[in-house]
C-alpha positions in Angstrom: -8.6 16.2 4.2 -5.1 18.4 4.4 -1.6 17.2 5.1 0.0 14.4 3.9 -2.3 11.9 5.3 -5.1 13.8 3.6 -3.4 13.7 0.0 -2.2 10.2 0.7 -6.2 9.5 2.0 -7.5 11.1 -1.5 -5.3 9.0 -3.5 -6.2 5.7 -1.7 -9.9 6.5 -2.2 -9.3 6.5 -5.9 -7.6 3.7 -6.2 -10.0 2.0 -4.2 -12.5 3.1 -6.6 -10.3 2.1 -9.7 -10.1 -1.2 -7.8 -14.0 -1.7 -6.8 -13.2 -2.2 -3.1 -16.3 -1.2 -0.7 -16.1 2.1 0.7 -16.0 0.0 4.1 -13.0 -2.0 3.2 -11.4 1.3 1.8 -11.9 2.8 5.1 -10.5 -0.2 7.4 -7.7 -0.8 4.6 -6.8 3.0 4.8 -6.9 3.4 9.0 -4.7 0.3 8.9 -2.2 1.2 6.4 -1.9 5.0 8.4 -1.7 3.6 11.5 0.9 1.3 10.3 3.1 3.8 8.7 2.8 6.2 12.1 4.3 2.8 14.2 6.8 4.1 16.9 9.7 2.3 14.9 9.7 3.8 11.8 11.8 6.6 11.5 11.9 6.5 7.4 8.8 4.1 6.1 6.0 6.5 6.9 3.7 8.7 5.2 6.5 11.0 4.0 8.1 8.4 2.7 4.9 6.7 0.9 4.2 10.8 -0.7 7.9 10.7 -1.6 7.8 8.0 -3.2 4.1 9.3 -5.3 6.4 12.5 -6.3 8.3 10.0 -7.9 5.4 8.5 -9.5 3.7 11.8 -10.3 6.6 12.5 -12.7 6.8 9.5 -14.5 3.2 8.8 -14.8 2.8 9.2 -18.3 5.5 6.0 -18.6 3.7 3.9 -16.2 0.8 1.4 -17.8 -1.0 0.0 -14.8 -1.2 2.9 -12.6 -3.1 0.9 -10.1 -0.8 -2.0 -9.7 2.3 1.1 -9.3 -0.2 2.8 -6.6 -0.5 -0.6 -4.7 3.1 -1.6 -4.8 3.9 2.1 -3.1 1.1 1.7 -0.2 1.9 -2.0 0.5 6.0 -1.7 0.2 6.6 -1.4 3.5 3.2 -1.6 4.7 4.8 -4.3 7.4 8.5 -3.0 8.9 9.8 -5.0 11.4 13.7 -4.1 12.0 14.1 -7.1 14.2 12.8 -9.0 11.1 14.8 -7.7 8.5 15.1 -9.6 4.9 13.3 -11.6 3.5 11.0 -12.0 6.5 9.8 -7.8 5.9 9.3 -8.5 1.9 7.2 -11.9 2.9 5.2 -10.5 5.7 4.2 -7.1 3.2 3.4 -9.6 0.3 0.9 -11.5 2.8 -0.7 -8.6 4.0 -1.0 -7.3 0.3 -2.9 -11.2 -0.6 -5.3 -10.5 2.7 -6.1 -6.9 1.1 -6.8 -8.7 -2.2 -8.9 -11.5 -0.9 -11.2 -9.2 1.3 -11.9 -7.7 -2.0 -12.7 -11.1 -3.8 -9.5 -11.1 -5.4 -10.6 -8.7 -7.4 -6.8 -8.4 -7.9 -5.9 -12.1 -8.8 -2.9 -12.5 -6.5 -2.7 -15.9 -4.9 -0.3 -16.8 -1.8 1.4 -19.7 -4.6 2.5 -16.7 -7.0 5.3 -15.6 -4.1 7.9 -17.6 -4.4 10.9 -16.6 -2.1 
């Protein structure tokens, strides 16, 4: 793995790990969230952005207590970018598509869909 999709590929597969998800949810989870960040209609939520924004998290690190819950909040932030959409309907449709990643992982996580209020 090279390129930013490879770095951003390593980091998903140890988070995964961290996490307990499958190696084939890991993989489906990954191709989706990489195809989804390389949609024609981004021109700043992509992969760059998502390794910008792990820069930023590479620094602070030693200030951040759950590293895993920081890691998902970067890949699922704008995991779903709509610019028809805009506000709130972006931040509900990501928080949805962050509960379906959770509950094919048993909710291993503990989110529920009755925790987001809006």
């Amino acid at each position: 793995m090279d390129g930013i999709a490879g770095k951003l590929e390593c980091r998903w597969h140890e988070l995964c790990e961290t996490l307990g998800v499958s190696s084939e949810d890991r993989d489906l989870w990954w191709k989706t969230l990489r195809d989804r960040h390389g949609e024609a209609q981004r021109a700043y939520h992509t992969l760059s952005h998502l390794e910008e924004m792990f820069g930023y998290f590479d620094v602070h690190l030693a200030s951040i207590t759950d590293t895993a819950a920081v890691s998902l909040a970067i890949f699922f932030h704008d995991a779903v970018y709509d610019p028809r959409a805009g506000s709130p309907q972006n931040e509900l449709d990501i928080w949805l598509f962050l509960v379906c990643f959770n509950n094919s992982n048993n909710n291993k996580m503990g989110l529920h869909t009755q925790s987001f209020y809006y």
